[in-house]
C-alpha positions in Angstrom: 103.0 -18.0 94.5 105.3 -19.5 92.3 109.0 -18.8 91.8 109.0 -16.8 88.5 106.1 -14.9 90.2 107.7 -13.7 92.9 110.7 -12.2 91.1 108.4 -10.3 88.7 108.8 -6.6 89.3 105.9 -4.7 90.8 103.5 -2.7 87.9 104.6 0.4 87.5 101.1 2.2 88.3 99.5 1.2 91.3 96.2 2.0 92.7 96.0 3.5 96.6 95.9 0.3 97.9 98.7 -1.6 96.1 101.0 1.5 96.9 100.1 1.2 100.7 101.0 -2.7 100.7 104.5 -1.5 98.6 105.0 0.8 100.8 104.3 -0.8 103.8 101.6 1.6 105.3 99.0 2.6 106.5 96.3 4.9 104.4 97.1 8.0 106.6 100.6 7.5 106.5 100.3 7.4 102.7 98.2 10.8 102.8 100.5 12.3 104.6 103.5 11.3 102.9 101.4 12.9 100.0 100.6 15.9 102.1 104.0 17.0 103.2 105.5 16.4 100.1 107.6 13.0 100.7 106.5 11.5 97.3 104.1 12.6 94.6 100.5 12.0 94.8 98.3 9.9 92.1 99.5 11.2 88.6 97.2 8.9 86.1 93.8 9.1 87.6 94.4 7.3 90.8 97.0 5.7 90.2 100.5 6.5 91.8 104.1 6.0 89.5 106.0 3.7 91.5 109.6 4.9 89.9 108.2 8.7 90.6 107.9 7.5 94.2 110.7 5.5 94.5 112.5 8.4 93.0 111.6 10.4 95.5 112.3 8.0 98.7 115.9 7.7 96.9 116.5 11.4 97.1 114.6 11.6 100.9 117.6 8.8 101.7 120.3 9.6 100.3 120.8 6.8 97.8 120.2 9.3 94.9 122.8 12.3 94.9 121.8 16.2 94.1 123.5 15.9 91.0 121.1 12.8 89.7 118.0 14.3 90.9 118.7 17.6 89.0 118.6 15.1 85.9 115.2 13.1 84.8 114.3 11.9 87.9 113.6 15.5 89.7 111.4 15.9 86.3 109.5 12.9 86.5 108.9 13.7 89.8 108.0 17.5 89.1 105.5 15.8 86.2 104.5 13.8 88.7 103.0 17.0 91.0 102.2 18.9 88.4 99.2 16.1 87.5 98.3 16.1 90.8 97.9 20.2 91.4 
């Protein structure tokens, strides 16, 4: 991997498999993530938002405050679901 590829920022849809290697985990960690409402599931097909999801571990941490969420990220994230239902 060169230098210029490896500060490239991920895509911003990934598929199951390139959101478990993002993530870090495994594929039942992932569904259950989905499951108990930690991030948002697939919203494009199968694909997963990774800004809806990173959204989402933001708030879960701490990093984002109530105040931010209640802006566009808590509706991306709630657009995010609502493909998914």
């Amino acid at each position: 991997m060169t230098a210029r590829a490896a500060l490239r920022e991920p895509p911003r849809l990934m598929n199951r498999e390139q959101m478990m290697a993002y993530l870090g985990v495994s594929s039942s960690t992932l569904a259950r993530w989905i499951a108990d409402g930690h991030i948002p599931g697939p919203v494009v097909g199968s694909r997963f938002d990774r800004r809806a999801v990173d959204a989402a571990l933001d708030r879960a941490s701490g990093l984002t405050s109530d105040a931010a969420a209640a802006t566009g990220e808590a509706a991306l994230i709630e657009r995010a679901r609502a493909w998914v239902e």
